[in-house]
ZAZATI-284660 format. One record per residue (C-alpha): x, y, z. Coordinates in steps of 0.001 Angstrom, whole numbers, padded with zeros to 6 digits, always signed. Layout:
<nodes>
XYZ
...
</nodes>
This chain:
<nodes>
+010564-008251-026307
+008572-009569-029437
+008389-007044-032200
+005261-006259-033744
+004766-004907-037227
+002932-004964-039863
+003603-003751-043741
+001246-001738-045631
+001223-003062-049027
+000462+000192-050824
+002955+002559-049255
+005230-000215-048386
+005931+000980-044823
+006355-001291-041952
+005025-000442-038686
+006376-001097-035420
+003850-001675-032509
+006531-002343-029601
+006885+001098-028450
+007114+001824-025025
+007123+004899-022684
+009829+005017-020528
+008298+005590-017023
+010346+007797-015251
+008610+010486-015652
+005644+008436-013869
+007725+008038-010869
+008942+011673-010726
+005738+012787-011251
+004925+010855-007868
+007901+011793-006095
+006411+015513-006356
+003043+014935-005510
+004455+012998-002160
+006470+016219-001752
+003365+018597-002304
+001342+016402+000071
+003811+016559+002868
+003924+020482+002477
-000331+021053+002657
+000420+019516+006161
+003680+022394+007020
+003145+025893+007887
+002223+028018+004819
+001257+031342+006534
+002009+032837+010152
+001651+036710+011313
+003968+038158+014007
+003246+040124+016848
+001570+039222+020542
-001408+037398+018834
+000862+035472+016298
-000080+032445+014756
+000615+030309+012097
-001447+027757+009539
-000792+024886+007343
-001804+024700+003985
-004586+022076+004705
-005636+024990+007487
-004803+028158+005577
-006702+027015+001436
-009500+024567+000872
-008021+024433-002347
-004029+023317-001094
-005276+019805+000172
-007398+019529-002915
-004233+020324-005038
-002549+017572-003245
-005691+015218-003112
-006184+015092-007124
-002868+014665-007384
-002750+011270-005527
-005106+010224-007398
-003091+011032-010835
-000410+009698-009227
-002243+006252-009259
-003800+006670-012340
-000392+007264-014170
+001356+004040-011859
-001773+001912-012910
-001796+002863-017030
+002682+002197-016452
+001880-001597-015672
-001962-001669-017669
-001566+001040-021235
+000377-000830-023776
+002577+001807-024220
+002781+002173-020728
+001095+005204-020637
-001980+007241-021121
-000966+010542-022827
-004619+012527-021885
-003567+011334-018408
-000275+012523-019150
-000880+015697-019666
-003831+016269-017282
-001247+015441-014576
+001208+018211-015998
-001904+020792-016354
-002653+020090-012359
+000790+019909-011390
+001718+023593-013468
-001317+024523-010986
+000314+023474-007734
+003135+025438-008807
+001145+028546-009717
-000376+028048-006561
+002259+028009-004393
+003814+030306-006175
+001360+033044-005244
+001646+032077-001422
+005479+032610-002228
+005051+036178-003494
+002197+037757-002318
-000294+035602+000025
-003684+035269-001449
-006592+036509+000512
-004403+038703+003341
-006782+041789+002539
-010159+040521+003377
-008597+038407+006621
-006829+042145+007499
-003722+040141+008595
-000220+040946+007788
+000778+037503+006631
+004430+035743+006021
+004817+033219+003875
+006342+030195+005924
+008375+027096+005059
+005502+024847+003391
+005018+027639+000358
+008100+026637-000301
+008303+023115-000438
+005110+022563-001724
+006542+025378-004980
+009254+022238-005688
+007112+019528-005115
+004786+020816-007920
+007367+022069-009853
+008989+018232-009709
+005203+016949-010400
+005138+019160-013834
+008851+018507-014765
+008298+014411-014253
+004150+014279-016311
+005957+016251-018710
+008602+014072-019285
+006022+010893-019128
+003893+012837-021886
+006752+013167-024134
+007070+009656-024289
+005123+007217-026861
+001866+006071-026215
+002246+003065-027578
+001983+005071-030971
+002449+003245-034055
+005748+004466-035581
+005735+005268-039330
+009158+006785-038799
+011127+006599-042189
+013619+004626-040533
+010870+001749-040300
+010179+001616-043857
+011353-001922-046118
+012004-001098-050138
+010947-004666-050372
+007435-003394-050461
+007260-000383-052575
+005129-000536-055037
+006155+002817-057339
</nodes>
């Protein structure tokens, strides 16, 4: 790949413009929202008894397929600014994807340890299988957007390793 840099004449420091982000995190980020999507769709609750029953997360929360919904669409967004951003990434995106992702977890999380909303429906609810699997696949979602946001935007590097005495001017 071409290098491209440019020296400031006053401070002599050369900057390099070929950073990259290294888009793993991108595709881990997806991995988890594929594995939070396939959860809204498992059992998340069920009660016991003559009458029991069980729902999914898309039947239990509104707000479980909406979870899952935004995060396809991050999903693309982040795939589309890998192959489009010049550093192969859009940080505000980035982070936006961890923020939502940090939600799915929070969100499963309180299915996992004490399910939301069991007062007012007077149930005695168990948390089922899909709690569960949608709790990794956000966790994986957070862990892989924060790994893409650590990465460089394409940010021009000033690191002191970049700088030529060739063009110091002191």
């Amino acid at each position: 790949m071409a290098t491209n840099s440019s020296t400031n004449s006053t401070t002599g420091r050369t900057v390099q413009r070929d950073r990259r982000a290294n888009t793993t995190g991108a595709h881990v980020a997806t991995a988890g929202v594929v594995v939070f999507v396939i959860a809204t769709f498992l059992t998340w609750v069920s009660t016991e008894g003559a009458d029991g029953t069980s729902g999914s997360g898309y039947e239990t929360d509104t707000t479980i397929p909406l979870v899952a919904f935004l995060g396809i669409g991050l999903v693309v967004g982040l795939q589309y600014a890998a192959t489009r951003a010049r550093g192969r990434q859009h940080r505000g995106l980035s982070l936006t994807a961890m923020a939502v992702g940090i939600a799915a977890v929070l969100l499963s999380l309180s299915y996992v340890v004490d399910v939301p909303g069991a007062f007012e429906r007077g149930a005695d609810l168990t948390t089922e299988i899909g709690a569960w699997i949608g709790l990794v696949g956000g966790i994986i979602w957070s862990v892989g957007a924060g790994l893409l946001a650590k990465e460089p935007e394409g940010d021009d590097d000033w690191n002191d390793a970049s700088h030529t005495e060739a063009h110091r001017t002191h």
